[in-house]
Backbone as a ProteinNet text record, in pm:
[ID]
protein_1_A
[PRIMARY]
XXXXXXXXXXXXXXXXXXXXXXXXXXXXXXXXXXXXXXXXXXXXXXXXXXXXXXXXXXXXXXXXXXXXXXXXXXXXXXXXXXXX
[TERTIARY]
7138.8	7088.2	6935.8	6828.7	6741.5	6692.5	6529.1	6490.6	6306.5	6343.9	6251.3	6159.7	6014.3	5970.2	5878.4	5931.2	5897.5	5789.9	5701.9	5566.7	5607	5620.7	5684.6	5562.2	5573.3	5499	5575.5	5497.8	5524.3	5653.2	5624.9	5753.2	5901	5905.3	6022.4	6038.9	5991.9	6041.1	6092.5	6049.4	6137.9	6241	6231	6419.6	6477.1	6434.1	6537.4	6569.4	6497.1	6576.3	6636.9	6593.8	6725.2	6819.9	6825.2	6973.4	7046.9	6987.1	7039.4	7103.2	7014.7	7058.5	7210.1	7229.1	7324.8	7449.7	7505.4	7558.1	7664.9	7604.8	7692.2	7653	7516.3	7491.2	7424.4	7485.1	7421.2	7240.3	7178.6	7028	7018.7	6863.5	6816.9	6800.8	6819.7	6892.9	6997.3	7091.4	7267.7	7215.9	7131.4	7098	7041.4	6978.4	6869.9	6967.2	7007	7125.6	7239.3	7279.7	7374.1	7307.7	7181.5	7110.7	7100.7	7057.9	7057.4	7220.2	7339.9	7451.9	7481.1	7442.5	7452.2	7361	7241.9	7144.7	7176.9	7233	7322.2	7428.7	7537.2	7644.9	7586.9	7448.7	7445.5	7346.9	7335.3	7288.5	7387.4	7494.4	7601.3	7676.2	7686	7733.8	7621.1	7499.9	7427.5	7434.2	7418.9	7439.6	7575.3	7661.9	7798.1	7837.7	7726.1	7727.3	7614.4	7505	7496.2	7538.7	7646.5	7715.9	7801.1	7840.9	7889.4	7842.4	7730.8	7638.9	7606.5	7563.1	7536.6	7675.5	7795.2	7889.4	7906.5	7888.6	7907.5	7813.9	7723.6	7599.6	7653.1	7673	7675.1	7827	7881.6	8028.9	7998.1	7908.9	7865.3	7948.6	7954.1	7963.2	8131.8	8192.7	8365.2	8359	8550.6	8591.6	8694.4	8686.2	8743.6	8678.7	8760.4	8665.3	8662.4	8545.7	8540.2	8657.6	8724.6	8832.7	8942.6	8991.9	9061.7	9008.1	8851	8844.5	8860.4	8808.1	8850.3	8976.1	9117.2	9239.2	9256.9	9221.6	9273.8	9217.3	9090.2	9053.8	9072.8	9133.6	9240.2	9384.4	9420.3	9546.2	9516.8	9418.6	9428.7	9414.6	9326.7	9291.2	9441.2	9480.1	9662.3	9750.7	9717.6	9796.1	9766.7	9648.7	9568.2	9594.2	9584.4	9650.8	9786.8	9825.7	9973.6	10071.6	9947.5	10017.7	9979.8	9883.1	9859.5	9964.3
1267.3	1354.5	1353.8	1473.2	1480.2	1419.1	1395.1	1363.2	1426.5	1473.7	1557.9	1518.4	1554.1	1472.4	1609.8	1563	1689	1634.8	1702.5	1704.5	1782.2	1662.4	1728.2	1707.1	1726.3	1707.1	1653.1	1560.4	1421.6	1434.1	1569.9	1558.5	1602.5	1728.6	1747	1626.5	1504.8	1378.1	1308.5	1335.4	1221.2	1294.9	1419.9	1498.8	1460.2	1482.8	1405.1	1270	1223.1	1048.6	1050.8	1123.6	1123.4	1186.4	1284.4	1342.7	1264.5	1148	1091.9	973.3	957.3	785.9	831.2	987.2	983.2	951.9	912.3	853.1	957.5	1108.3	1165.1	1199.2	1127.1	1148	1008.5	1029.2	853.9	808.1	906.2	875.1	1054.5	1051.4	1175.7	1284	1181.7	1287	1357.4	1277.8	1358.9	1495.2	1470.5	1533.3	1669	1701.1	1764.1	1862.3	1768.9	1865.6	1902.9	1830	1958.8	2113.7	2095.1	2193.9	2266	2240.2	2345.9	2453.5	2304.4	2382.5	2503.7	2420.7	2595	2671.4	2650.7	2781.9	2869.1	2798.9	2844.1	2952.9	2882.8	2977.7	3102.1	3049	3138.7	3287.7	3249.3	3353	3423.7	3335	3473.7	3534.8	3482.6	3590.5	3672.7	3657.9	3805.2	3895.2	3848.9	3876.2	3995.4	3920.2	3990.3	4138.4	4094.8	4169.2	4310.2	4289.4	4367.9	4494.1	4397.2	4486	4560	4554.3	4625.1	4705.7	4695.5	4824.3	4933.5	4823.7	4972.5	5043.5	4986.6	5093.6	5162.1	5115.2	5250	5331.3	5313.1	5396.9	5480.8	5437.4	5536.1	5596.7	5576.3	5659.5	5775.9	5797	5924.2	5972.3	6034.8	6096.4	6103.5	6025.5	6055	6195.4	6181.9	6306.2	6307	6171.3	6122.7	6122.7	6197.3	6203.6	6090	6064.3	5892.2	5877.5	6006.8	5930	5906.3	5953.3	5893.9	5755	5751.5	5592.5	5530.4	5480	5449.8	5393.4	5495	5521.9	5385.2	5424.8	5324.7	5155.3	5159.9	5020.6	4970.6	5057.9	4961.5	4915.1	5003	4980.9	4822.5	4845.3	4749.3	4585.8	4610.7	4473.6	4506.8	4534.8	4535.4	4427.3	4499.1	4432.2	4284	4216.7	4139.3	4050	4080.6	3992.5	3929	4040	4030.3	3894.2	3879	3755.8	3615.4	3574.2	3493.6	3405.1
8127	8022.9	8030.8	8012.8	8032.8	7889.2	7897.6	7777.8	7757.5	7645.9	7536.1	7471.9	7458.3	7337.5	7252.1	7118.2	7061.7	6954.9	6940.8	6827.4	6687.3	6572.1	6440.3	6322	6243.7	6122.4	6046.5	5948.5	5925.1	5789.8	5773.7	5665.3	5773.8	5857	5951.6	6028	6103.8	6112.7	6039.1	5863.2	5787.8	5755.8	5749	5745	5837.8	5943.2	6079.6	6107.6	6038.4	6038.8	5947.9	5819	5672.5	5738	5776.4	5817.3	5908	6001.1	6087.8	6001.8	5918.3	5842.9	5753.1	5747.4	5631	5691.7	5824.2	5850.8	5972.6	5932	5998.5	6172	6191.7	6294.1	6298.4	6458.5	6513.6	6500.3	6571.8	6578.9	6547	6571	6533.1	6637.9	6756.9	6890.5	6849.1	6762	6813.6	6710.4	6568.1	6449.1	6563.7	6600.7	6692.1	6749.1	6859.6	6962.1	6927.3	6775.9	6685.8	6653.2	6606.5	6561.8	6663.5	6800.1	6882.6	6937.7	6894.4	6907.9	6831.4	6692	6602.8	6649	6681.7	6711.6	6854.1	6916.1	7062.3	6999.5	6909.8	6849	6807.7	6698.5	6622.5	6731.3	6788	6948.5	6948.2	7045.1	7059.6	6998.6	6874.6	6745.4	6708.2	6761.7	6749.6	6812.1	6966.7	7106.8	7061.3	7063.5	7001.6	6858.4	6807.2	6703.3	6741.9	6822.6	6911.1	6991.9	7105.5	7148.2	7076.7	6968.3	6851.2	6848	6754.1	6765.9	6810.9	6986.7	7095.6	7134.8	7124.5	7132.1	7046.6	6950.3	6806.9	6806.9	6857.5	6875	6980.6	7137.5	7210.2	7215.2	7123.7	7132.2	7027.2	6976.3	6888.3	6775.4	6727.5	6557.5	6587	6499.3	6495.9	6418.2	6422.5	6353.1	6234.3	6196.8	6110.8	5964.8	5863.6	5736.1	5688.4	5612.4	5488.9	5438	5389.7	5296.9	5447.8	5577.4	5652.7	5663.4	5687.1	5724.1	5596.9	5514.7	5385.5	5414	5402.3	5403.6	5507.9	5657.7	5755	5716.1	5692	5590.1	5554.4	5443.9	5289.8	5368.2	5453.1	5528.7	5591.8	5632.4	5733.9	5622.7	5528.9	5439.4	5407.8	5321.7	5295.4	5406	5528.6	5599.7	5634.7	5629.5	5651.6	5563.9	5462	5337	5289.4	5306.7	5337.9	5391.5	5532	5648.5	5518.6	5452	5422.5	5284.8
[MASK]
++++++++++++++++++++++++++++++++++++++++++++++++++++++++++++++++++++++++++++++++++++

């Protein structure tokens, strides 16, 4: 494993040893490289949400009125609910 050394200010070092001391993380390494896991996730659920976008964008103006979509919507939460 490679190793890092990062320059904090004196209050973000004592969050990172509190968060480490609360027991759910070993040292303030494991605290750290959790954070980058979520910030990794939270990438490609943008990344993702994105490509959303640009396809809805480049598939251009439907022909479906509000109240059809609406209609298919509610259908679909209906059905969605349903399973639970």
């Amino acid at each position: 494993m490679a190793t890092m050394n990062v320059s904090l200010p004196h209050p973000m070092k004592e969050w990172v040893e509190a968060q480490a001391k609360t027991g759910r993380y070993s040292n303030a390494s494991d605290y750290v490289r959790d954070l980058i896991r979520k910030d990794q996730m939270r990438g490609d659920k943008i990344a993702a949400m994105q490509r959303f976008v640009d396809e809805g964008l480049q598939s251009g103006v439907g022909t479906r009125s509000r109240d059809e979509l609406f209609a298919t919507a509610l259908a679909s939460a209906e059905k969605f609910s349903s399973r639970k």
